[in-house]
N, C-alpha and C positions, 0 to 999 in steps of 0.2 A: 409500615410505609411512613415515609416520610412531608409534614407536609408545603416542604420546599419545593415548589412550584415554579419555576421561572418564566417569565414572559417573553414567548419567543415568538422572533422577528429577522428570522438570518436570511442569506441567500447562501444557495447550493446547498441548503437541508435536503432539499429531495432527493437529490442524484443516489443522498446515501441510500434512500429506499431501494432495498432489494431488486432487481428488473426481474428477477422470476418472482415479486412476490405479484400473482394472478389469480384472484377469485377467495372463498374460502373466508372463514370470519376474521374479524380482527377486533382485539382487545385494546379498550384505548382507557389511560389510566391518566387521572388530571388532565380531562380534556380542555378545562377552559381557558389552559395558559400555550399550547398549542398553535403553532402557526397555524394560519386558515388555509395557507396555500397548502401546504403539507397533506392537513388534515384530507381537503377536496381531492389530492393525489389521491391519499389511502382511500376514499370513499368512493369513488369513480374505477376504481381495481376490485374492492373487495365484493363480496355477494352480502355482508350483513358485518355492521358495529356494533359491537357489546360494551354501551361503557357505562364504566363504576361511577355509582351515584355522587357525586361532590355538593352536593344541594342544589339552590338557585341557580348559581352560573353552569350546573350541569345542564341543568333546563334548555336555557339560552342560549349557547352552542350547541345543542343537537338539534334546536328549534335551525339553523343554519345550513344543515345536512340535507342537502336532495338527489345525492347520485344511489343513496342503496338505502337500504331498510336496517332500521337503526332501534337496538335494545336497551333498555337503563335496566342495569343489572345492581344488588348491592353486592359488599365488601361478600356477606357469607355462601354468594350463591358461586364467586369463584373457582373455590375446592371442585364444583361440580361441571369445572366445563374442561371438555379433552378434545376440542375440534376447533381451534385456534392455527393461523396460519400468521398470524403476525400478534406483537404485543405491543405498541409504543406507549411508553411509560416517558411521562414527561417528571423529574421531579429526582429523589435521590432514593434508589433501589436497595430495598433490605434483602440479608439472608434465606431469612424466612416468603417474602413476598418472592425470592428469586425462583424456589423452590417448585412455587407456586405456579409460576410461568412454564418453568419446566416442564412439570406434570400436564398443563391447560394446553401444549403447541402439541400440533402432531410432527412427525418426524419433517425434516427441513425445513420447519417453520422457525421464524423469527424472532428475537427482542430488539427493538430499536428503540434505547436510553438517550432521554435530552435530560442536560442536568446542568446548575451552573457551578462551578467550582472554583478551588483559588488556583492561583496560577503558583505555583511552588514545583520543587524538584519530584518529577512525578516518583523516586523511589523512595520517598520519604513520607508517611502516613501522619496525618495526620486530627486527630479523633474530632477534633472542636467541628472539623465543616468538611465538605467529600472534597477531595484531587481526583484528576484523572486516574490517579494508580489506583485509589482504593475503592473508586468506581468500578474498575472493569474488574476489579480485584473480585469483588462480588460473584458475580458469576462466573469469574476463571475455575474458582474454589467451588463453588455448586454441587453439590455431591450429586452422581450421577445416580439414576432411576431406571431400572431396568439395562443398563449397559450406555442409556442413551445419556446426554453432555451436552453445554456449553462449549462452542470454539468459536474465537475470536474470529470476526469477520474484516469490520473496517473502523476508523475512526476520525473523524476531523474536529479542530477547532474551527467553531460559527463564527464565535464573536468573539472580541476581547473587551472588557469593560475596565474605566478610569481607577478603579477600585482594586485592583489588581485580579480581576475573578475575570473567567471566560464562560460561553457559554459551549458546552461540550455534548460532543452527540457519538457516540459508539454502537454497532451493531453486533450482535451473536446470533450463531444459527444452532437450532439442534439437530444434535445429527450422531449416528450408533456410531460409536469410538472404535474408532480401526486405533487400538496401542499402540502398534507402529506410523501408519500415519501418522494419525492427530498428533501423539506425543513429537514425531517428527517434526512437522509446522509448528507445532507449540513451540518446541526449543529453538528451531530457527529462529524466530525472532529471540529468545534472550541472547542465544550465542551471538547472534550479529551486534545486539545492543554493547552484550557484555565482554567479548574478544576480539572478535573483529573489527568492528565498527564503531569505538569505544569515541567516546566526545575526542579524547588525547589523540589517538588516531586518524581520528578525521580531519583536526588540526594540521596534521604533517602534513597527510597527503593534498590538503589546500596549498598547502607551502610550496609539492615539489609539482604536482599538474596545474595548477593555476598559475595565470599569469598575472601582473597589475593590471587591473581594471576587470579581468576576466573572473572573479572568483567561484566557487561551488563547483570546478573541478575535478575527480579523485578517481579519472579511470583513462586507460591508453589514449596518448595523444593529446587530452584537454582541449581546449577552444577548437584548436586548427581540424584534429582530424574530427570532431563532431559536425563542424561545420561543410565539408568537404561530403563525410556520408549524409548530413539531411538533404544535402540537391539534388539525392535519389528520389527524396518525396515530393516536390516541384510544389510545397506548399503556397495556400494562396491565404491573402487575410480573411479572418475571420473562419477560418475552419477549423476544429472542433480536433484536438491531438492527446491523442490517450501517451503519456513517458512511463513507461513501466521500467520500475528503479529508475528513481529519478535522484536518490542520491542529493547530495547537498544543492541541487539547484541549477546549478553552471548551465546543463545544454535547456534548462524550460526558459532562463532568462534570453538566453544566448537566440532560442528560436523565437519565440513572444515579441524579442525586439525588430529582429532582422525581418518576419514575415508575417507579424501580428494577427497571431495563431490565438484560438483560444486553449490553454496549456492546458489539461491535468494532472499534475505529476504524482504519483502513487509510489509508496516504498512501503518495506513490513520490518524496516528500523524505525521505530522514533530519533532515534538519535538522528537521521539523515533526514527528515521533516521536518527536526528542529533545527537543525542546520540553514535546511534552503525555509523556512519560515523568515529566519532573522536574515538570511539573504535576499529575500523580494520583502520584508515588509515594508520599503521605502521608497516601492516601483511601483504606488499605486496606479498607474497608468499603464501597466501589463493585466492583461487579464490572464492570471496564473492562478490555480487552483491547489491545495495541496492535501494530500491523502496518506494516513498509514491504513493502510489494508495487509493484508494477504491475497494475493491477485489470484492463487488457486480457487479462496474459499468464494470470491467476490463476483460479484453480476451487476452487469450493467446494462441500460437498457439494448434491445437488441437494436442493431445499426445504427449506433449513436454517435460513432467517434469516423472522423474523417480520412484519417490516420493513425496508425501506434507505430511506437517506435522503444524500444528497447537498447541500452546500451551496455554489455560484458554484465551481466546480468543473470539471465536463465539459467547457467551452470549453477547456480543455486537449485535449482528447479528440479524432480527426478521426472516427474509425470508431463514431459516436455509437450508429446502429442495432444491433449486436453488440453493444455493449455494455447495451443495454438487453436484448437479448434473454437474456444472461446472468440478469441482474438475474430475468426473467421465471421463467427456470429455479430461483434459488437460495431466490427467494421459497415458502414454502409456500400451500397452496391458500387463494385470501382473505388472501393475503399483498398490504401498501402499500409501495406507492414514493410519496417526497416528494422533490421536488428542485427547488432554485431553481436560478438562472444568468442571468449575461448572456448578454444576443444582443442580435443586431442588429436593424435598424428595415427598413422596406420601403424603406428609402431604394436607390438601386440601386446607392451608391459612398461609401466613407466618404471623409469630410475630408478635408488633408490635417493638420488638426489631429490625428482620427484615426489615421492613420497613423503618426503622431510615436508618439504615447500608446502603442499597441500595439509599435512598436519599443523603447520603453523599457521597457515588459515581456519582452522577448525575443522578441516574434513568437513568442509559444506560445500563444496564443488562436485557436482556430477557431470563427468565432461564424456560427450560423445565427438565424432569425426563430423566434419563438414558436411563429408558428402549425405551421413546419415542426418546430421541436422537437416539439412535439405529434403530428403526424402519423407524427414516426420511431417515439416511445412508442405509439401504438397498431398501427402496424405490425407491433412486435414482438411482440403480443397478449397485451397489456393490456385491461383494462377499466373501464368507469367513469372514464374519463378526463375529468380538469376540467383547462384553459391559462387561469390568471388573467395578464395584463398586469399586473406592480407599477409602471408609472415612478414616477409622483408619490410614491411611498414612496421609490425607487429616490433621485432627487432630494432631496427632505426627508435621506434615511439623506445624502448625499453632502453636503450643505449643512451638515448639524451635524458632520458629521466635520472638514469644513474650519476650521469655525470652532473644534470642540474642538484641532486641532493649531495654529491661531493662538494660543488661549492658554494653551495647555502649551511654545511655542514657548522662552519663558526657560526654565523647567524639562528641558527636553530638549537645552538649550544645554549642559546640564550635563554631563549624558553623552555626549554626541554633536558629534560638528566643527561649525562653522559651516558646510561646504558640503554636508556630507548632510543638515541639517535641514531648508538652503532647497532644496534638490533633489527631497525629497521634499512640502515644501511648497509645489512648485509642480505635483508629481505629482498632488499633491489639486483644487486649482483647476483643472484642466485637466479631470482627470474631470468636474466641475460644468458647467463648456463643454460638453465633449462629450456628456454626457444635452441639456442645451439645446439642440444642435446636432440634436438626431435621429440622431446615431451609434450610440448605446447605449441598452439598455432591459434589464431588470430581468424575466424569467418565475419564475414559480411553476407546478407541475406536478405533479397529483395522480393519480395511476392506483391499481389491483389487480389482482390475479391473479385469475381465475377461480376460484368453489369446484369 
């Protein structure tokens, strides 16, 4: 263990606390640098604190604890505890200690890592002091114990300090390694960071969906048609709006300003977080919040959000049903979901134009019909369900997109190689094919929670 301890003092540390994590002990490690708010969170949930002895100042801070019953454990009595449902570890997490956590959690329990780090290119390691990369890197790598593993849960930056250092907080959950699964989720997010959604790429597509003044962007229609579907939600100020893929930013600024919404926008790229980071860092007067998570793996407290709202999105997603039923859960009562997406058409086989198109996405798109998206949302017991069919918008948004990147194509020569622009400008045409073709089609999808 390390004994870099930062003094934390953030807001919207909590949120990242698990909302199923209820009851059960928790392992608290440098507890005296620790937000108090936090800490009273964990202690007012859990049935019992075990924390490792730091001397005096451990003293002191537990002398502060009055919701649960509370243990001073040392460094050697660790090895010996396997009834652990949470670990927060304030400070910079070793191999060896990761191990250790491992072994101490019982199944779905937690490690929640506050650490401060520098702010540098997270795929660049760097040995002298932790990054975010080789922070999570720790227990990405964790060799697993009995079949059970480490998977990346959520992550935000708290703070950022004058020094170039932020103060970082990431969550893992352990949980018995479905191969297909986990490794699934795992690699979604490289391929999104690494192919799809690559810094370069994100660039363009701010160029051909954003307008001036409108920036962050990179999905059907931009400003216009975002703004059009949220007046399905009739949001009011200060209400509380879960963005699932929220992508570089565009519609969390776009709704924050227009209905002074409190945002949360969550994506499982970092690249698209770092994106809309450097695009609200200078709107302090938005209350926008920003998350990379995995919305599968993620839990939030039940009835928390006022609203969620998804945009061309979920086709990433295979286990679409659970995930709505989430949504169901986090919604409060007479809480809206809005959510577009592509899907597919009744047709019973796509092209093999088709085929190409979605290979050059990475094959991370799992597209069902409308009607069945529809059917999974009410499954999951919703109510008030409306499935509009958009194509002809769908088209229309895809035909001026084409033509917007034909004539920014000199201007984007500028920044950009000769073979990425025509690569990508053939990426467009091709989508205009395949709406034509009957491959693809465009839903809107309006549901509630029951009062």
């Amino acid at each position: 263990m390390s004994s870099l301890a930062p003094k934390v003092s953030p807001k919207n540390l909590i949120l990242l606390l698990p909302g199923d994590f209820v009851g059960g002990n928790a392992l608290i490690v440098c507890i005296d640098g620790i937000n108090k708010d936090l800490l009273s969170t964990v202690s007012s949930r859990a049935d019992k604190l075990l924390v490792l002895d730091n001397g005096e100042s451990t003293t002191t801070a537990i002398d502060n604890i009055q919701h649960c019953e509370v243990e001073c454990i040392k460094k050697e009595d660790i090895n010996n505890l396997s009834s652990c449902s949470l670990v927060l570890y304030n400070g910079v997490i070793d191999a060896e200690f990761a191990s250790v956590c491992l072994s101490c959690l019982l199944p779905d329990g937690y490690v929640m890592l506050v650490t401060k780090c520098a702010q540098i290119d997270e795929s660049v390691e760097n040995q002298s002091e932790p990054t975010t990369y080789s922070v999570d890197k720790v227990l990405k790598s964790t060799p697993s114990i009995k079949s059970f593993g480490f998977v990346f849960v959520a992550s935000r930056t708290i703070e950022k300090y004058e020094d170039n250092h932020m103060l970082y907080c990431s969550v893992f959950k352990k949980v018995l390694l479905d191969p297909k699964l986990d490794r699934r989720l795992d690699s979604l997010q490289d391929v999104l960071n690494d192919r799809t959604y690559t810094t370069k790429i994100l660039r363009i597509f701010d160029k051909v969906f954003s307008r001036e003044g409108d920036p962050g962007f990179i999905s059907t229609g931009g400003a216009d048609v975002t703004q059009e579907c949220l007046k399905k939600l009739d949001l009011q100020p200060g209400q509380r709006v879960l963005d699932v893929g929220c992508g570089a930013g565009g519609p969390l600024i776009q709704t924050a300003k227009k209905y002074k919404t409190h945002m949360i926008g969550v994506d499982i790229s970092s690249n698209m977080i770092d994106a809309a980071a450097e695009a609200t860092e200078k709107l302090q007067d938005l209350n926008i919040e920003l998350e990379v998570c995995d919305i599968e793996r993620r839990e939030f407290p039940e009835g928390y959000f006022d609203a969620i709202y998804s945009k061309d999105v979920i086709l990433h997603i295979v286990r679409k049903k659970d995930l709505f039923k989430k949504f169901l859960k986090w919604l409060k009562p007479g809480g809206k979901l809005l959510i577009t997406d592509y899907c597919k058409t009744e047709n019973e086989q796509f092209s093999d134009l088709m085929q190409a198109y979605m290979e050059k996405r990475a094959n991370v798109w799992f597209l069902i019909t409308p009607s069945t998206y529809g059917q999974l949302i009410k499954d999951a017991g919703f109510v008030n369900n409306d499935v509009q069919v958009k194509h002809d918008i769908f088209r229309e948004c895809a035909v001026k997109e084409n033509i917007s990147f034909v004539n920014k194509k000199e201007n984007l020569l500028k920044e950009f190689d000769q073979a990425f622009v025509d690569d990508w400008l053939d990426v467009w045409k091709k989508k205009v094919q395949i709406i034509d073709n009957g491959d693809l089609t465009w839903g809107v999808f309006y549901s509630e929670k029951a009062l």
